[in-house]
N, C-alpha and C positions, 0 to 999 in steps of 0.2 A: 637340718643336716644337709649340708652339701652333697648333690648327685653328683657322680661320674659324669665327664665328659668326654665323648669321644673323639681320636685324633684323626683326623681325614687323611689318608694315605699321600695325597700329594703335599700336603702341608710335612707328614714327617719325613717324606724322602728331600726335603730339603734342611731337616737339620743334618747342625755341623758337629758328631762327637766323636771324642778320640777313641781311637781303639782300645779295648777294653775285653779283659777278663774275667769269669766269675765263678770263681774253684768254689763257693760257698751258697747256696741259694736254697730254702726249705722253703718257698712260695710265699705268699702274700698270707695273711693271719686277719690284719685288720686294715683300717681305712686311711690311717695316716703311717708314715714311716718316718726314723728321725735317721737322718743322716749324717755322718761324722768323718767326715774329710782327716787322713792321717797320713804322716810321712814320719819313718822313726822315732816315734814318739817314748820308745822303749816300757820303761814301767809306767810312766804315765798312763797309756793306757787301758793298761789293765785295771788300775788303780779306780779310772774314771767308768771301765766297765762295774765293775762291783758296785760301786756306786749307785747309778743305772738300775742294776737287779737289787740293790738295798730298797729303792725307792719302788720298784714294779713296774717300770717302764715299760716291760714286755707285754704287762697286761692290758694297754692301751694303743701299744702303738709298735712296729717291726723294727728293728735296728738293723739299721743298713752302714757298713762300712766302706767308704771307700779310699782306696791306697794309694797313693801317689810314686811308690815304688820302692819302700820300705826294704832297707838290705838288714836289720837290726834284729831279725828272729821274732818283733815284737805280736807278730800276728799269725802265731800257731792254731791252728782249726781247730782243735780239740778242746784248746783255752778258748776261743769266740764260743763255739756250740754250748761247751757250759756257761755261758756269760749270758745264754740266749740270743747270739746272732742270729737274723736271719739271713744277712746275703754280705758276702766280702767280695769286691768289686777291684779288679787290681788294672789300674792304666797303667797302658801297653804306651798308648802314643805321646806326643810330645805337649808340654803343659806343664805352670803347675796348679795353682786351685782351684783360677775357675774352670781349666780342663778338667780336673778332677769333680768339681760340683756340674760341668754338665754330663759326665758321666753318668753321675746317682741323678741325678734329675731327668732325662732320657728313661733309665731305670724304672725308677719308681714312676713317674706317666705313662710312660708303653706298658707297668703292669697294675695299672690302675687306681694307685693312689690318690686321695681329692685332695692330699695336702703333704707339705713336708717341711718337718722340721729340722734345720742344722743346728750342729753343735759343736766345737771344735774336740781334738781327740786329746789334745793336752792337759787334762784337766785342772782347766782354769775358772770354769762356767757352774753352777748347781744346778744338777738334775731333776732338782727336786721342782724344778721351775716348770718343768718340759707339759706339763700337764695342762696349766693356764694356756700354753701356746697352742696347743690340740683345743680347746673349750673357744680361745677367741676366731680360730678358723672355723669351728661348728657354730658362732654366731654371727658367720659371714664377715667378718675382717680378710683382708684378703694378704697383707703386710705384714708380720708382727718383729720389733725389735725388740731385742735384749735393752736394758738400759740400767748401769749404776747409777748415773748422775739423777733419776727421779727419785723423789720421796719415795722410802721404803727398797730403794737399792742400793747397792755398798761397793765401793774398788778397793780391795786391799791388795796394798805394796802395787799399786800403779805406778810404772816409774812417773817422774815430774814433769818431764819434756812430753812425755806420751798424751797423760791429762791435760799438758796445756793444749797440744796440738789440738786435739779432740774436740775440747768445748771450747775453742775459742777461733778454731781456723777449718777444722772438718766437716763438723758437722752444722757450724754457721751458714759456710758455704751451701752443703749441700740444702738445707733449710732456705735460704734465699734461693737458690735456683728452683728447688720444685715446688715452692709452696705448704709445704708441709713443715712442722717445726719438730724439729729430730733433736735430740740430746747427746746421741752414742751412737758414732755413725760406723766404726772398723771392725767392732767385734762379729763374730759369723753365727751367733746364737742369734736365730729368726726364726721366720717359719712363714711359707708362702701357699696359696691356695692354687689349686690347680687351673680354674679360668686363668688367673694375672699367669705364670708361667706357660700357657698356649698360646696368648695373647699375642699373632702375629706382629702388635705393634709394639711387643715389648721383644720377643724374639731371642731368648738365649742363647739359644741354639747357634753360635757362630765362632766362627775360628778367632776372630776379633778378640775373642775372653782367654785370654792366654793365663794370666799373672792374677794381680789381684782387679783387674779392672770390672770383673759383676756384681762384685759388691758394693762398690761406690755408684755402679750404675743403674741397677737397680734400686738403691735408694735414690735417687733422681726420678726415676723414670715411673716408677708405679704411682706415688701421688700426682704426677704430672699427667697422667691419662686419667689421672679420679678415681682410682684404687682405691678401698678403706685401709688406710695404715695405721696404724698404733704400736705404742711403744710399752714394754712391761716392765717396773722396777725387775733387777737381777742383783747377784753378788757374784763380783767376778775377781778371784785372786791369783795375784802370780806369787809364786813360790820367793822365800828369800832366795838369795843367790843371784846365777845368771837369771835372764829372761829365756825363759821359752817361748820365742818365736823366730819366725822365718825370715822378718824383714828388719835388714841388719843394716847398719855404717850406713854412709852419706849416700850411698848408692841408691839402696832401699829405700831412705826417708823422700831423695828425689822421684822415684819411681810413682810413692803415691802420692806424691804433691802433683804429679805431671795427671796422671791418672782420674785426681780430681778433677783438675779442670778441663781436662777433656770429658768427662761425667758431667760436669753443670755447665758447661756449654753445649751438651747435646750433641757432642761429636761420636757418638756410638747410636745414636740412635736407626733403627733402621728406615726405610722409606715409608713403611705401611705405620700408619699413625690412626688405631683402632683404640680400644679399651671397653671398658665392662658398661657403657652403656653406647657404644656402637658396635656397629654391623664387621665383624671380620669377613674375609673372603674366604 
């Protein structure tokens, strides 16, 4: 079982997080939390809460929500507490995901978590998965990705441009840059150990992570210092219909192509180049 590790005072007065709220918080319960980045997700996620508490998520691990600024009523306090929230987390400052993921990530380390699991709020991802990802951090993996494309995971109604991108330009890339061989590199269902996320040389903590760039950069960057990663078969479905997601038109698809390659060139990295078997400061 992973120990706590503790954060050295000058090290955390130099993270970079956004302002932040938190109208909801009954304390820490257990040892990992699974974190669920939301912006108006409406009934989705409620839908994806139930779920969650179908499966007994609560009994292993604290659900942390965090908002990105949600005007759609979808996250009434009274629906989260019976759903089992532990903590609703609402950015105040400027951002969208990965401000919001260093929100809950700030969070759940300053109150002691050895690991945390994301999941998106849309419910596109199964819950019922969330459990293998707590089990492979208790056996010291320190990475864990979601993945359809492995034996024993499934995409239903992926649109056709998305899955090419993915396996044949995404996550190739990224795989050729860190060394590591990735299948499913956008989706946000992971789950990271608390050494890799203190890891001055991985460093999340920074105003740099605006949009989506932590997620393409930490897949780079943790097998690139010798991280243990690994990837889990998952089933991830998008609804018929529209898509539910965030990153829309030409604009969007440019944003994370740009974002890749500044991710596998190493252009976010920071100066301090440590990992889990050297010395931080």
């Amino acid at each position: 079982m992973n120990t706590t590790q503790e954060i050295s005072p000058r090290d955390r007065a130099e993270w970079q997080v956004p302002a932040m709220e938190v109208p909801l918080w009954f304390g820490k319960q257990h040892s990992y939390c699974v974190v669920i980045p939301v912006i108006n997700e409406g009934e989705r996620i409620k839908t994806f809460l139930k779920r969650m508490k179908a499966n007994q998520i609560t009994a292993i691990a604290d659900i942390i929500i965090v908002d990105g600024g949600s005007t759609d009523g979808s996250l009434k306090l009274d629906m989260l507490q019976q759903m089992g929230v532990k903590a609703l987390l609402v950015k105040t400052g400027p951002g969208k995901l990965s401000a919001q993921l260093r929100c809950a990530y700030a969070f759940a380390l300053d109150h002691g978590y050895n690991g945390i699991v994301t999941i998106d709020g849309n419910d596109k991802d199964d819950p019922g998965a969330i459990p293998q990802f707590i089990q492979a951090l208790e056996d010291g993996v320190d990475f864990v990705q979601a993945s359809r494309f492995l034996p024993g995971g499934m995409g239903v109604n992926t649109p056709k441009l998305r899955q090419f991108a993915i396996r044949y330009i995404h996550a190739p890339c990224l795989s050729l840059a860190s060394g590591f061989k990735w299948t499913d590199t956008t989706q946000g269902f992971r789950a990271y150990s608390r050494r890799m996320l203190l890891d001055p040389g991985i460093a999340p903590f920074r105003d740099i992570f605006v949009t989506y760039e932590l997620l393409a950069y930490l897949s780079y960057r943790a097998p690139k210092l010798g991280y243990v990663c690994k990837e889990l078969p998952t089933i991830r479905r998008y609804p018929p219909g529209p898509i539910p997601t965030k990153i829309t038109g030409i604009g969007g698809t440019l944003s994370v192509l740009k974002t890749l390659l500044l991710s596998s060139f190493g252009r976010f990295n920071p100066k301090t180049a440590t990992g889990p078997n050297r010395t931080s400061r």
